[in-house]
Structures are given as structure tokens and as C-alpha cells.
N, C-alpha and C positions, 0 to 999 in steps of 0.2 A: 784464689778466692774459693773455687770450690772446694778442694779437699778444706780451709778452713770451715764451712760451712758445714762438712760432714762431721768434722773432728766437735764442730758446738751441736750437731744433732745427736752424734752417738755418745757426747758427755752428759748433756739436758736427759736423754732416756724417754724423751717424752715428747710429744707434737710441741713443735713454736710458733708463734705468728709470724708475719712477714717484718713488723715491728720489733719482735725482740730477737730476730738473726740479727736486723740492722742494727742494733744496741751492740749484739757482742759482736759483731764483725769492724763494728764504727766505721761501716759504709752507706751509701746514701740507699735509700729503695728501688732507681732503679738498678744500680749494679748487681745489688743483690738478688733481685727478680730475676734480674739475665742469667745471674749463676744457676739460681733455684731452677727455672725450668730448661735449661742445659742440664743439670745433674736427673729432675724427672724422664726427660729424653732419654736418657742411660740408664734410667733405671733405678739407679743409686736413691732417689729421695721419690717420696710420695707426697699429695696431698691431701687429706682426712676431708671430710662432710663439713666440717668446721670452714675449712680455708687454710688451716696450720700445716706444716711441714715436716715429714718423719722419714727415719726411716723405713725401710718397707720391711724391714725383719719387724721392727716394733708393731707393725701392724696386721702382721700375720699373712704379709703378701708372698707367695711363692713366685718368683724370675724365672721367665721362661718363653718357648715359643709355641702359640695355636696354631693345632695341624686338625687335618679333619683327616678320619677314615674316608674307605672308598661308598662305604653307606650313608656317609657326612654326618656321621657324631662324630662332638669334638673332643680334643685332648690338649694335655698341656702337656709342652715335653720340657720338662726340670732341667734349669741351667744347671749343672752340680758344678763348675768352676765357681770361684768366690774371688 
């Protein structure tokens, strides 16, 4: 269920609602809510100010982990695996 739900995010190119995964998936709302925020957990999907659901490349999100110096600025340390 979820790699199909990435495979209709990174086809669409563009934010979905929670209503039109459930259309291309022809799954009911809550399975596919389960999935959607199982895949945000991972990192793999985002969701927009809207409520819709992207990928996080489409939305200009950088994957990564916050570490703080020892003067506590912080930093993000870039996953670069993919």
C-alpha cells in the first residue's frame, strides 16, 4: 500500500488530498491515512498547509538529522543516501 501511494504521489507531481489517493488507490480513508502517516514517519511523504500529501522533494524539503553545536546553533545534517 504504501510504495503504491508513493508511486501515485511521484506520478500526480503535485500535492493530493486525502480523497484523491483514496480514488487511485480504491482503498477506504482509513487505510490509507494508516499508510500516509506511516510513509510521513519515514520521511518519504509530507503534508502541505493545505492538508494534501507530497512528496518532500516536491516541496523543497531537505531529509535529514538536527544536531546542535556545542554553543547550541543548530544544523541539519543531510541524509545524502536516497
Amino acid at each position: 500500500m504504501k510504495d503504491t501511494i508513493l508511486e501515485i504521489l511521484r506520478a500526480a507531481g503535485r500535492p493530493l488530498s486525502l480523497n484523491e489517493l483514496c480514488v487511485q488507490c480504491g482503498n477506504s480513508a482509513e487505510n490509507v491515512q494508516a499508510a500516509v502517516d506511516a510513509l510521513m514517519r519515514d520521511g518519504r511523504a509530507a503534508r502541505t498547509r493545505k492538508g494534501k500529501f507530497a512528496l518532500p522533494e516536491l516541496l523543497g524539503l531537505i531529509r535529514g538529522t538536527a544536531v546542535f553545536t556545542h554553543s547550541g546553533a543548530p544544523m541539519l545534517l543531510a541524509d545524502t543516501s536516497a
